[in-house]
C-alpha positions in Angstrom: 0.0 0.0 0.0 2.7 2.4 0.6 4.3 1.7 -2.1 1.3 2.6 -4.3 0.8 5.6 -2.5 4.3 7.0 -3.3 3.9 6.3 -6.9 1.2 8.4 -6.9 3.1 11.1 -5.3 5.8 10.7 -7.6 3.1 11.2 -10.9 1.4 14.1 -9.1 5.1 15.6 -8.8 5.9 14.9 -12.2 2.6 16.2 -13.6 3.1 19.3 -11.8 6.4 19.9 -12.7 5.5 19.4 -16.4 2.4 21.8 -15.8 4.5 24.7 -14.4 7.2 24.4 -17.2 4.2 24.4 -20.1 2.6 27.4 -18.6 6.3 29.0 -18.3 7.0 28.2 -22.1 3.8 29.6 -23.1 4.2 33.1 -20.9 7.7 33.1 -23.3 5.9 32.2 -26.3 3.7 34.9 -26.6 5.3 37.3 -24.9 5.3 39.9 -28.0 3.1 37.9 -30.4 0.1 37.8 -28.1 0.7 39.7 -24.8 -2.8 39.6 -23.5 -2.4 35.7 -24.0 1.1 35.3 -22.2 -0.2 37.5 -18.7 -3.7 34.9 -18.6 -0.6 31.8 -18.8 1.1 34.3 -15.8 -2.4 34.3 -13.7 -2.2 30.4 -14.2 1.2 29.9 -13.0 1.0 32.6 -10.2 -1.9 30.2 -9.3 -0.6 26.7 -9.8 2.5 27.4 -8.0 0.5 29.7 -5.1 1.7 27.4 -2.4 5.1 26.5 -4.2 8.5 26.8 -1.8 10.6 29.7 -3.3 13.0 29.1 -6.4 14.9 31.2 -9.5 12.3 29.9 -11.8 9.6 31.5 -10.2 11.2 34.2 -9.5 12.5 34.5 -13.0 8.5 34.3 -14.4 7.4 37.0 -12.1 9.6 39.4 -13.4 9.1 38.2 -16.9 5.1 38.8 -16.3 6.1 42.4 -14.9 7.9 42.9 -18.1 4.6 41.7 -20.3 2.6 43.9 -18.3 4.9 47.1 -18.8 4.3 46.6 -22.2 1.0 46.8 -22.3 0.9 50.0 -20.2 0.0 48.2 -17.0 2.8 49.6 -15.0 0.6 49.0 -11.2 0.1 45.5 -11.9 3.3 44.9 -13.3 4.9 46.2 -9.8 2.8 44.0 -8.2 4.7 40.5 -10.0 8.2 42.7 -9.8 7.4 43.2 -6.4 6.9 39.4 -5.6 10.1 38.4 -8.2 12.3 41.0 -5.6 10.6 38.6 -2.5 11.3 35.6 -4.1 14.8 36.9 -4.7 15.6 37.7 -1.0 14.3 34.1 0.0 16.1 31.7 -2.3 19.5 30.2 -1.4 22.5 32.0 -2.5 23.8 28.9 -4.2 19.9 28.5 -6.4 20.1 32.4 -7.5 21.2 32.8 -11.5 23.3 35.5 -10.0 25.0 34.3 -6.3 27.4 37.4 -6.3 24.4 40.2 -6.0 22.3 41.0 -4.5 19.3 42.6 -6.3 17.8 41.2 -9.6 18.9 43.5 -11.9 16.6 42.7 -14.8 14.0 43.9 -12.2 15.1 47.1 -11.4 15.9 47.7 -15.1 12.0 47.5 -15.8 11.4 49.7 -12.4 12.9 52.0 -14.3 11.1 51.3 -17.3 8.0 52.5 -15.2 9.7 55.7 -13.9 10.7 56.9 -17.5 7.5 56.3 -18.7 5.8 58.5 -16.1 8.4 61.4 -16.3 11.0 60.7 -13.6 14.1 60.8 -15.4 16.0 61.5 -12.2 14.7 58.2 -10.7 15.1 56.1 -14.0 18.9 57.2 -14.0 19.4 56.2 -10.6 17.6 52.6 -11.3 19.7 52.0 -14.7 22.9 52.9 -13.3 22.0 50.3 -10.3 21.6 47.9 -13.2 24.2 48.7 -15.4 26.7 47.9 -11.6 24.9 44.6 -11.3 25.2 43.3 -14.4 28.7 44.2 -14.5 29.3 42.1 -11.7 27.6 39.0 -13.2 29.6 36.3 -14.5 27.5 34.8 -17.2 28.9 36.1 -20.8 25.7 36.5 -22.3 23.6 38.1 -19.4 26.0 40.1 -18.9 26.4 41.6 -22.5 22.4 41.5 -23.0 21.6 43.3 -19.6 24.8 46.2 -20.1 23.8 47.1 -23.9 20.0 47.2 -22.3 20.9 49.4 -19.2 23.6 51.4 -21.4 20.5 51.9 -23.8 17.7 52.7 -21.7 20.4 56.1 -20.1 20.6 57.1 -23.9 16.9 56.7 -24.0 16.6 59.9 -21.2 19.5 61.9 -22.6 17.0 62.2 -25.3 14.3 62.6 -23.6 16.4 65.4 -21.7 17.3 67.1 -25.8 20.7 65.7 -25.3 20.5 64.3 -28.6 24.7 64.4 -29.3 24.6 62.8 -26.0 22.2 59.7 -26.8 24.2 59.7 -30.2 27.3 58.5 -28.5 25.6 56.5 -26.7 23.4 54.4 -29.1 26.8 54.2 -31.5 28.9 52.8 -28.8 25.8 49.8 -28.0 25.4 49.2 -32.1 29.3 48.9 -32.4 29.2 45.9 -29.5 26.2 44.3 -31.3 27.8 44.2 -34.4 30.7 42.2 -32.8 28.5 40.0 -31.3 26.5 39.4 -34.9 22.7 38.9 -33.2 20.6 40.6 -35.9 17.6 41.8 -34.2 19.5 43.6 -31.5 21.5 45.1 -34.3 18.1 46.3 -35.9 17.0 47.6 -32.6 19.9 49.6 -32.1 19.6 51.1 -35.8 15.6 51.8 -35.1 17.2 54.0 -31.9 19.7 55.6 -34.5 17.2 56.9 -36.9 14.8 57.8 -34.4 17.8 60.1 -32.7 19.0 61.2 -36.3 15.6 62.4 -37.3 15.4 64.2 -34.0 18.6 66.1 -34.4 17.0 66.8 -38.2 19.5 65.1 -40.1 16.9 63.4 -42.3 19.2 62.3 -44.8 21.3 60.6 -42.5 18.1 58.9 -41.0 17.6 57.5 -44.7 20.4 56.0 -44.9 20.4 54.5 -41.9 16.9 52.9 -42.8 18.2 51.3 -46.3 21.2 49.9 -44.3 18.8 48.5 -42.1 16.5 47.0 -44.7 19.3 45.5 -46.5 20.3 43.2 -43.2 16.8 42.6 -42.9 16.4 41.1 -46.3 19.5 39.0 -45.6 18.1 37.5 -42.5 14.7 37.5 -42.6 12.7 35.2 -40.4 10.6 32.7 -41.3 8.9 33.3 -38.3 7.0 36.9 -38.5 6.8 36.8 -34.6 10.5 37.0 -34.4 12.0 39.7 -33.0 13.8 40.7 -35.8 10.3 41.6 -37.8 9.6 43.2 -34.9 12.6 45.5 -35.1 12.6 46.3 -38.8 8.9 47.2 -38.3 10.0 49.4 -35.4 12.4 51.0 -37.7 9.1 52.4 -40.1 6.8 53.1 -36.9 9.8 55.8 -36.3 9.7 57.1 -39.5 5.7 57.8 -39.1 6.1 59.5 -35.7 8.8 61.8 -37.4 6.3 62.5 -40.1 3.6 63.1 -37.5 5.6 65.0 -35.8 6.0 67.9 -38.6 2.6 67.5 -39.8 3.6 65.5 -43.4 0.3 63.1 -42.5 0.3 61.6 -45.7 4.4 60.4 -45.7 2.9 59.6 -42.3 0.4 57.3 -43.2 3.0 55.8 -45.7 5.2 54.6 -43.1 2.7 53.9 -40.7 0.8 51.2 -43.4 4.8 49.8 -44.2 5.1 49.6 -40.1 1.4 47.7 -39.6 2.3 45.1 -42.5 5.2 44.2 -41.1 4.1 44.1 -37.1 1.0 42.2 -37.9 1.8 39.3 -35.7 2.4 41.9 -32.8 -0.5 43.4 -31.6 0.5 44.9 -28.9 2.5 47.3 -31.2 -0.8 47.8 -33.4 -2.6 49.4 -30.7 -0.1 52.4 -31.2 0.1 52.4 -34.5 -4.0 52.4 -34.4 -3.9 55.9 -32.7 -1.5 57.2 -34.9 -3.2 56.7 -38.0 -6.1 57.8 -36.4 -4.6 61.3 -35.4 -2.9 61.5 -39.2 -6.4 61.1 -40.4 -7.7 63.8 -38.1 -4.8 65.8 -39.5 -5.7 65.8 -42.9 -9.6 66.5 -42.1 -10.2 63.4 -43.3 -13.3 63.3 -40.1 -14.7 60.6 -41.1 -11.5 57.9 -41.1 -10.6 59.6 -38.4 -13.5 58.8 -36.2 -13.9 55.1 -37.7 -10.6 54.4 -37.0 -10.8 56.1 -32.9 -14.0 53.7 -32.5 -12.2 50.8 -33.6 -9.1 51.4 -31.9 -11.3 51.9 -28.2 -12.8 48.7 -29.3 -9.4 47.1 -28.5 -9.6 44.7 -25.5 -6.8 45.8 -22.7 -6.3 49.1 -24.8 -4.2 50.9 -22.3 -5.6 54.6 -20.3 -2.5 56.0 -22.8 -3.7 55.0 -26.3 -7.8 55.3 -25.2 -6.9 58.7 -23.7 -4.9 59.3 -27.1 -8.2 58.3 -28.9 -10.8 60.0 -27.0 -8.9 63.2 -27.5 -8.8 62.6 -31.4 -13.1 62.1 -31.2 -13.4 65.1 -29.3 -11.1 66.7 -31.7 -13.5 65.7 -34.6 -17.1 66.7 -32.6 -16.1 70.1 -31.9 -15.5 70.7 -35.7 -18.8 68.9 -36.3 -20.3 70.7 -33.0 -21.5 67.3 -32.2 -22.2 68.5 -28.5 -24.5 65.0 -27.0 -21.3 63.2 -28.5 -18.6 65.5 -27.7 -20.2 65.4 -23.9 -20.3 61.5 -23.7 -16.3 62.0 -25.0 -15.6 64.7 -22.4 -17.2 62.6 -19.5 -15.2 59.4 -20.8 -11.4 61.8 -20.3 -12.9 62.4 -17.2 -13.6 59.0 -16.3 -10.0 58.1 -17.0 -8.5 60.7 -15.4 -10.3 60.0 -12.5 -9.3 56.1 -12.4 -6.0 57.0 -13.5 -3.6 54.9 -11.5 -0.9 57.0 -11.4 -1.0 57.6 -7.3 -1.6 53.9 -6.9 1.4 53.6 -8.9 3.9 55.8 -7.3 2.5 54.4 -3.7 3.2 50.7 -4.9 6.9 51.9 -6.3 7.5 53.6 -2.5 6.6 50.2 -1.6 8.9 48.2 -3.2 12.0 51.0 -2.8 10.9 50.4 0.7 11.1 46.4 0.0 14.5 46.7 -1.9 15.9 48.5 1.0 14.6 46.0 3.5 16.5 43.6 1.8 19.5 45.5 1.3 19.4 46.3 5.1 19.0 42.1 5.8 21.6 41.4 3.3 24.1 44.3 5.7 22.6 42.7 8.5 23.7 39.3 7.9 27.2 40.4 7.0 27.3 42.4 10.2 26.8 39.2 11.9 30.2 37.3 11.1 31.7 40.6 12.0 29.7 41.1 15.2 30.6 37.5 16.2 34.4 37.6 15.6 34.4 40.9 17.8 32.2 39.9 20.2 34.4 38.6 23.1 37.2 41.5 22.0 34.4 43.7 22.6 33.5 42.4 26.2 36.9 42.0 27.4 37.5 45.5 26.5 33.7 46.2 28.0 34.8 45.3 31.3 38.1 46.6 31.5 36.5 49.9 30.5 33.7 49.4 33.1 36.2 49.0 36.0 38.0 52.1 34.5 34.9 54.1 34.7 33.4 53.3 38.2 36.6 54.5 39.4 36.7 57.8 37.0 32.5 58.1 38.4 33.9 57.9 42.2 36.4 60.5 41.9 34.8 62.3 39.6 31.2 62.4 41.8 34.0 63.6 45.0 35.6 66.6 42.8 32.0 67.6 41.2 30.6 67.8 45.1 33.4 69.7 46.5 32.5 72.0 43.0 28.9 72.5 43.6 29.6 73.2 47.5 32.5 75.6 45.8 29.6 77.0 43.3 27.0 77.4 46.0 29.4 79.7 47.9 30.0 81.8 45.7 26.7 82.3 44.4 26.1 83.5 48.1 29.2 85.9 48.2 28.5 87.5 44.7 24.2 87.7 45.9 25.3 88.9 48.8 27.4 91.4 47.4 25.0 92.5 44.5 22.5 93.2 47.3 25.0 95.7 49.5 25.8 97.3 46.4 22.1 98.0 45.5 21.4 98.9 49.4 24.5 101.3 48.5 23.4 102.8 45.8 20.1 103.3 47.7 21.3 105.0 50.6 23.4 107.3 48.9 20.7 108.7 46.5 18.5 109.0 50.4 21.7 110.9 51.8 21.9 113.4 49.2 18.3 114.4 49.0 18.4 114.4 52.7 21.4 116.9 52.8 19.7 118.8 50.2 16.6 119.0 51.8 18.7 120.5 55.1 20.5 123.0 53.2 17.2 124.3 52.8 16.0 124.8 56.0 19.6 126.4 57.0 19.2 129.1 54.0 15.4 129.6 55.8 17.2 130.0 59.0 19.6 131.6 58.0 17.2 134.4 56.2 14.4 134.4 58.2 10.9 135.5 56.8 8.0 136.9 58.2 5.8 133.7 57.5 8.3 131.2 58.5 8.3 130.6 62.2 10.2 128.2 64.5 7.7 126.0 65.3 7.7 125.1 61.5 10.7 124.7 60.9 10.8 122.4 63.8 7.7 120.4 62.5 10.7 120.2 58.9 13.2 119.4 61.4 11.2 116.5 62.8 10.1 115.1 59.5 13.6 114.4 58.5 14.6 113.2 61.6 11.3 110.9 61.4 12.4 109.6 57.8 15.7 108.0 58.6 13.6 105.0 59.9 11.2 104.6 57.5 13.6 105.1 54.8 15.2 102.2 56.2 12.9 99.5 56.2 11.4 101.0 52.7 14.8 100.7 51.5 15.7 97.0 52.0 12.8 96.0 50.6 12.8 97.8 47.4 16.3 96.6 46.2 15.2 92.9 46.8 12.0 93.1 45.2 13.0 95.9 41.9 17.1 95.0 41.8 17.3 96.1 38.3 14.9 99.0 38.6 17.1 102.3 38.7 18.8 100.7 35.5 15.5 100.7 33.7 14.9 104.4 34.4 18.2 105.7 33.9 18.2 103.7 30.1 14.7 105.8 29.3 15.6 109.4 30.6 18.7 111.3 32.2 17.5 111.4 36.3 18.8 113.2 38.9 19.0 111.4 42.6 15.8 112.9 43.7 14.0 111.6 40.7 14.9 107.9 41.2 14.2 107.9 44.5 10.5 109.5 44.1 10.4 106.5 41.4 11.0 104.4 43.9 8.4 105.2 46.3 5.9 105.5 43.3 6.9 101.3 42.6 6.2 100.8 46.0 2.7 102.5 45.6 3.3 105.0 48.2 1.1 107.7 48.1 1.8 111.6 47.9 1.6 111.8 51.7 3.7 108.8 52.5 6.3 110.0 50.2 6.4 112.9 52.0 6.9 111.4 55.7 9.1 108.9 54.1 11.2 111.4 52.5 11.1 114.4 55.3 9.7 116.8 52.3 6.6 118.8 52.3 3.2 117.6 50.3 3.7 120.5 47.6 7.0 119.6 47.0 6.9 116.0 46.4 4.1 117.2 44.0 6.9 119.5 42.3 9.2 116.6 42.5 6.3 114.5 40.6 5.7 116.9 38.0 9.2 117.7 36.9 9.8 113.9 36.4 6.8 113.7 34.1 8.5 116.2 32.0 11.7 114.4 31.8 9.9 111.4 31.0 8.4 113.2 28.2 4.9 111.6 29.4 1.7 113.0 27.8 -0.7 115.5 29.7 -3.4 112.6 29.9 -0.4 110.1 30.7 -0.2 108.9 34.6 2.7 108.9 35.9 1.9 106.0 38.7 0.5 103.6 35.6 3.9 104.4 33.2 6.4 104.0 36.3 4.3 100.7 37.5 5.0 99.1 34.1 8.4 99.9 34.4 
């Protein structure tokens, strides 16, 4: 019985095995004949092989089905299966990748930046083809190697002209035509032609261009395929389709339509390429005023199953084109919401979110890869690094203990002097105080001795007593004023003095205004009669320059 059951298990194997490399062969089969065809063989291998451990195979058909996709303008899907073929990459064995020494797939990044070109971002295209163009030069298979260079070297020549860098992308494109005549594989040497005469007939040199075609058409002849879904049919036809865009391009629609007929004979068995030479002949049309083509040709081409948002934008735009000339306005409306309607499923924020992603994936596994190099390092320092650890440890319990004794003694040191200096800031300020008190005093008593000295009728002892008294009376109250003032305002006389040039008197009535005193307090405080601290106040408003409707308590207050 067990024998029986592990010759079924052996069949099933088999039959899957076989399965997986039918589905695979297909997918390559009708990869440019019948793209639409190869991606439903993709769904069924992604499928069949859903539960499947990891190996290069698989991982070599995702990216291939990435590659289909990209083709046929599906750039979000096709980051999806790039995605998976970067995974897949990461979790085979070193020993079971086609390329052990790197560590990326470079054929993947080289169509991530396929998907940036085609959306605009040269800056990120560069940086993927250059990341390519590394890899590949570190792989050790001949053929790989030579195939994946000429295609990253291509692809950079490919932005300088999209950049106008034409001289540029001309030194380019020779240098890759001038390696794939050495290596003698025709429709590579027809592709690097096509890229020739389109950069020829964008610098203008038409003649040049020309040339370059016959010289193409007469290596065609000698090696044409009996298979029309080579790639070298493929490449001749691209040669014309270049031609047509040229023509396009300065409005010659009819030489246009010449090429573009040449271009869709020979690319029959590619369909994919069709679709774009559909809206081209549909827009040549349109150029000529020939409406009615025009329009036929449009609905056909959006008849196109898996037309890409590109080529039915392309067409919608050539109908509306053709309506407002007719002022069809029910169809030009049904056009206009249809731009809309693709426009507003355009994938393009999906697209860049997914390509975040799988930066963010690539540098995952560029961080693993680090990671796991880190490790043999990390494990041959490892007991250096803890006998040095806890030699260093002892060494810096002692530094912490003598260090912790020298910063106490500091801080008691600190603390000190903090005291001394607040100490000393505060006599100075009491100081300062008492002097400005001292000379108002002594001015106020030179008064009184010029009244005694020349008596008048209306001054009388018992008043000048009453004076005599006040001042006497003031020395206390000035005191305990005093030491509270220059702990509460220290920087206060600094304040006044930077807004007005003061005399004594006028910082200390200042003073006694901070403190809220009133007119009357002043004057006990200071041993000066009522009208004169009013005197005193008004001739510090003027040297304040303070407004007739200005208070003088609310300005000195917000001092």
């Amino acid at each position: 019985m067990f024998r029986i059951y592990l010759f079924l298990l052996l069949i099933t194997c088999f039959a899957f095995a076989q399965n997986r490399k039918q589905l695979r062969d297909s997918i390559l089969k009708y990869k440019t004949s019948n793209p639409s065809l190869a991606v439903e063989y993709g769904l069924e291998y992604d499928k069949l092989t859903a539960n499947s451990q990891p190996d290069s195979e698989k991982q070599n058909t995702f990216a291939l089905i990435g590659e289909i996709l990209i083709g046929m303008g599906l750039n979000t899907s096709a980051l999806y299966y790039l995605n998976r073929s970067v995974e897949l990459y990461a979790a085979i064995k070193k020993s079971e990748k086609n390329f052990p020494n790197i560590d990326q797939p470079p054929w993947v990044l080289l169509n991530i930046g396929s998907i940036y070109f085609n959306n605009g971002d040269y800056k990120k295209a560069t940086e993927k083809y250059n990341y390519a163009l590394n890899l590949f030069e570190k792989v050790s298979k001949q053929n790989a190697k030579f195939l994946g260079y000429n295609t990253s070297k291509s692809n950079l020549g490919l932005i300088k002209e999209a950049q106008g860098n034409y001289k540029e992308a001309e030194i380019i494109y020779e240098e890759i035509y001038q390696r794939r005549l050495e290596k003698g594989k025709i429709e590579d040497i027809l592709y690097s032609m096509a890229q020739i005469i389109a950069n020829k007939l964008a610098q203008g040199e038409v003649v040049a261009a020309l040339d370059k075609l016959k010289e193409a058409q007469s290596i065609f002849k000698k090696h044409e395929a009996k298979d029309p879904n080579s790639m070298i049919t493929r490449n001749w036809g691209y040669a014309h389709f270049v031609f047509a865009a040229y023509y396009q391009s300065i409005k010659k629609y009819d030489s246009a339509l010449v090429s573009l007929s040449k271009s869709k004979e020979i690319l029959k068995s590619f369909p994919s390429e069709l679709h774009a030479l559909g809206t081209r002949f549909a827009e040549c049309y349109l150029g000529l005023n020939q409406l009615a083509k025009a329009e036929r040709v449009a609905k056909e081409n959006l008849k196109i199953k898996n037309l890409n948002d590109v080529e039915r934008k392309y067409n919608f735009k050539v109908l509306e084109k053709i309506y407002k000339q007719k002022n069809l306005n029910s169809e030009l409306l049904k056009v206009k919401d249809s731009l809309i309607l693709i426009s507003s499923g355009s994938s393009t924020s999906k697209l860049f979110k997914t390509l975040n992603t799988f930066e963010t994936q690539i540098q995952l596994a560029n961080t693993a890869r680090e990671i796991n190099e880190s490790k043999i390092k990390y494990n041959t320092y490892l007991y250096i690094l803890i006998i040095c650890s806890l030699i260093l440890f002892f060494s810096l319990v002692t530094i912490r203990i003598n260090y912790n004794l020298q910063k106490e003694k500091g801080d008691k040191l600190q603390v000190e002097k903090e005291l001394i200096t607040s100490q000393l800031e505060e006599k100075n300020r009491e100081l300062v105080s008492k002097t400005n008190f001292i000379i108002q005093r002594n001015d106020y008593l030179k008064k009184i001795k010029k009244k005694i000295e020349a008596p008048k009728k209306d001054i009388t002892l018992n008043r000048l007593s009453k004076e005599l008294t006040m001042v006497i009376n003031s020395e206390k109250t000035y005191e305990e004023f005093d030491k509270m003032f220059v702990k509460v305002y220290p920087d206060f006389y600094a304040k006044l003095n930077a807004l007005a040039q003061l005399s004594q008197t006028d910082l200390r009535l200042a003073s006694y205004i901070k403190m809220n005193h009133t007119n009357n307090e002043i004057s006990g405080i200071s041993g000066i009669s009522l009208r004169t601290v009013e005197s005193q106040r008004y001739r510090l408003s003027k040297k304040l320059n303070l407004l007739e409707n200005q208070n003088l308590n609310s300005f000195i207050m917000e001092v």
